[in-house]
N, C-alpha and C positions, 0 to 999 in steps of 0.2 A: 285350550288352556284352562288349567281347573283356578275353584275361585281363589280369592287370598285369604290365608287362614290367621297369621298374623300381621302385625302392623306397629308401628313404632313411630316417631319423630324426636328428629333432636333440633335441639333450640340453637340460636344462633350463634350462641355465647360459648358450646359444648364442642368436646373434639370426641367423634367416637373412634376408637380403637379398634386395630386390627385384629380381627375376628368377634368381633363382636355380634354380628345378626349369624354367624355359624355356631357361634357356644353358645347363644341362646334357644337356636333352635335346639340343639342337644338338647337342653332339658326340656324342653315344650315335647318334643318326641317321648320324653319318660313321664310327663305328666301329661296326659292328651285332654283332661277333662279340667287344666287349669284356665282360668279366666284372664289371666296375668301372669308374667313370667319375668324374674329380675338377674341382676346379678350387682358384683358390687363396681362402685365409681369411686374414685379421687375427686380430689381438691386440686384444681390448679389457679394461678392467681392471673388479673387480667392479662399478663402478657404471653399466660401460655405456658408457662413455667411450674412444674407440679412443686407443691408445698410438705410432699412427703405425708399428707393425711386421708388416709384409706377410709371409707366407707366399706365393710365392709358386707353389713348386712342393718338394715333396717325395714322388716318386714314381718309381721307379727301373723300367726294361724288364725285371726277372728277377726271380724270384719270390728267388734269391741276395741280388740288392741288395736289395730290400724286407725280406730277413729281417736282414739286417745293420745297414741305416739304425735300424731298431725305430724305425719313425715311422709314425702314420697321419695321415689327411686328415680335418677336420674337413668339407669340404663335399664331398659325395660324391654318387654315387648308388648301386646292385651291381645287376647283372640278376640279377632273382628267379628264373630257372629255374634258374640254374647256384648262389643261393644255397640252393637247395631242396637239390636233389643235396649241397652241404655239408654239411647241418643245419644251418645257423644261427648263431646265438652258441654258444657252451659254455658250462654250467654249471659246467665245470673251470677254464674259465681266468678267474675271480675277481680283478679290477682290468686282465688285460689280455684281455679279450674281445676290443676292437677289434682289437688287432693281431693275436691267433690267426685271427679271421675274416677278417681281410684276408689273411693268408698264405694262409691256407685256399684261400679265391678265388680269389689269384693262381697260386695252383697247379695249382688247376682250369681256370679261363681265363685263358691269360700274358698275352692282352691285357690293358692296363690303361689308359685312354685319359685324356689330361688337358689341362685349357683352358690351355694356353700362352698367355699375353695376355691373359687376361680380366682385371677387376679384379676386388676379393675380393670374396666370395660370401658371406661368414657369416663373423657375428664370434664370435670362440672366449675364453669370456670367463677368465683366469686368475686366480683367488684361492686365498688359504690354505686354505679347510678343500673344495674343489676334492676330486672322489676322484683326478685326476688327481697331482695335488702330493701326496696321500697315498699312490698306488701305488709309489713309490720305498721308502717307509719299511714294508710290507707288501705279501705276495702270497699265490698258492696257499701254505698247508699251511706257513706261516712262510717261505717259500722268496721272494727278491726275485723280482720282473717278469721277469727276463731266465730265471734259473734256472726258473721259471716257465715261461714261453715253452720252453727248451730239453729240458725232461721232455715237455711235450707234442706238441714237432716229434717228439723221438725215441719216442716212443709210437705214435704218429700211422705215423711211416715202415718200423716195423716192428720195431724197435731199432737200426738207425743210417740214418743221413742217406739218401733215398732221392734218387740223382742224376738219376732222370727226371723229379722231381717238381720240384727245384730250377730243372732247365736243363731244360724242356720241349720245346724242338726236338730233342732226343736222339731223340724218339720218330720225328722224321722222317729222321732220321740213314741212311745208306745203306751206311755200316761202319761197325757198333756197338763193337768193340774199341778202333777209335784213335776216335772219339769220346768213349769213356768214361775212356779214357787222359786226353786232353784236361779234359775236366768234372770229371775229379777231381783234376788238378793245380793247375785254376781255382780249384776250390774252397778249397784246399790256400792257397794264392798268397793268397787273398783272407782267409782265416779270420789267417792268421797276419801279414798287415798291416795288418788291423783290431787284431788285440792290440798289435801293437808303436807302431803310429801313435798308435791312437785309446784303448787299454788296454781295449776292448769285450768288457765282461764277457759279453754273451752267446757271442759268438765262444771265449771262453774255455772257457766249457759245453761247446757242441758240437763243438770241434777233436778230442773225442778221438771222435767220433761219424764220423767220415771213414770209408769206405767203401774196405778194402784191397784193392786192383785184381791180379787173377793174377798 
């Protein structure tokens, strides 16, 4: 038996649909070098009943935009090799696992490949005592979700924002100074019109995390 190449779980709360682990492999097979592979999910409400609200794509090209949006993807799948090389879930990051391991990945593999057109895959069911609905109101060590999330990027990056990590084409970049020039204005640009547009408390954490360029 050859090894396993991807991997997935769903939560106990979620109903996954019929063809669901076959139409994601479709695209895993057109994307072989992605880290992640999504498609879209519905809303349905606790008793199983869909709400008629399509998710239909929330998944962004830059490991940037996925740390900004703080969304993940109920129907998924991760290549297990490159989950391996991560570790996994964390043990730290307590209500938001998913989205630390999905940066994680994205960081590791920029690909992130997703079913554009599909219809939804898994219904994501929304109720009150939900840990999802709960993680708003606690996190790590009393610290909200985002605060949360932003002790362990900067942890994780060495003590601030590491830009090869965010903008991964950097590594292929052929003049690293006006590249990093660029990447960190990017960053700059983006951190500080998510505060003002969206008032994106995470963004607000990590603005002062920016990486001062010679």
């Amino acid at each position: 038996r050859g090894a396993v190449r991807w991997l997935s779980f769903v939560s106990a709360d979620n109903v996954m649909y019929d063809g669901f682990v076959e139409r994601l492999l479709e695209v895993a097979r057109d994307f072989p070098d992605a880290g992640m592979v999504s498609a879209p999910f519905e809303i349905i409400d606790e008793h199983g009943r869909r709400t008629g609200q399509a998710i239909t794509g929330s998944v962004s090209t830059t490991p940037m935009g996925t740390l900004l949006q703080f969304m993940a993807n109920a129907a998924f799948l991760w290549n297990a090799a490159v989950g391996g090389k991560v570790g996994g879930f964390s043990a730290e990051a307590r209500h938001i696992e998913d989205l630390d391991f999905w940066m994680r990945m994205h960081e590791a593999a920029p690909v992130w490949a997703h079913a554009w057109g599909y219809p939804p895959l898994m219904g994501y069911r929304v109720h009150p005592a939900s840990l999802t609905r709960k993680q708003d109101m606690a996190g790590r060590g009393g610290d909200s979700p985002r605060e949360a999330m932003a002790k362990l990027m900067v942890k994780r990056h060495g003590g601030e924002l590491d830009l090869y990590r965010l903008y991964p084409t950097l590594r292929a970049c052929v003049y690293p100074p006006t590249c990093l020039f660029e990447a960190s204005a990017d960053i700059d640009d983006a951190m500080v019109e998510a505060i003002v547009e969206d008032d994106n408390k995470l963004a607000k954490e990590l603005v002062h995390f920016i990486p001062k360029l010679p």
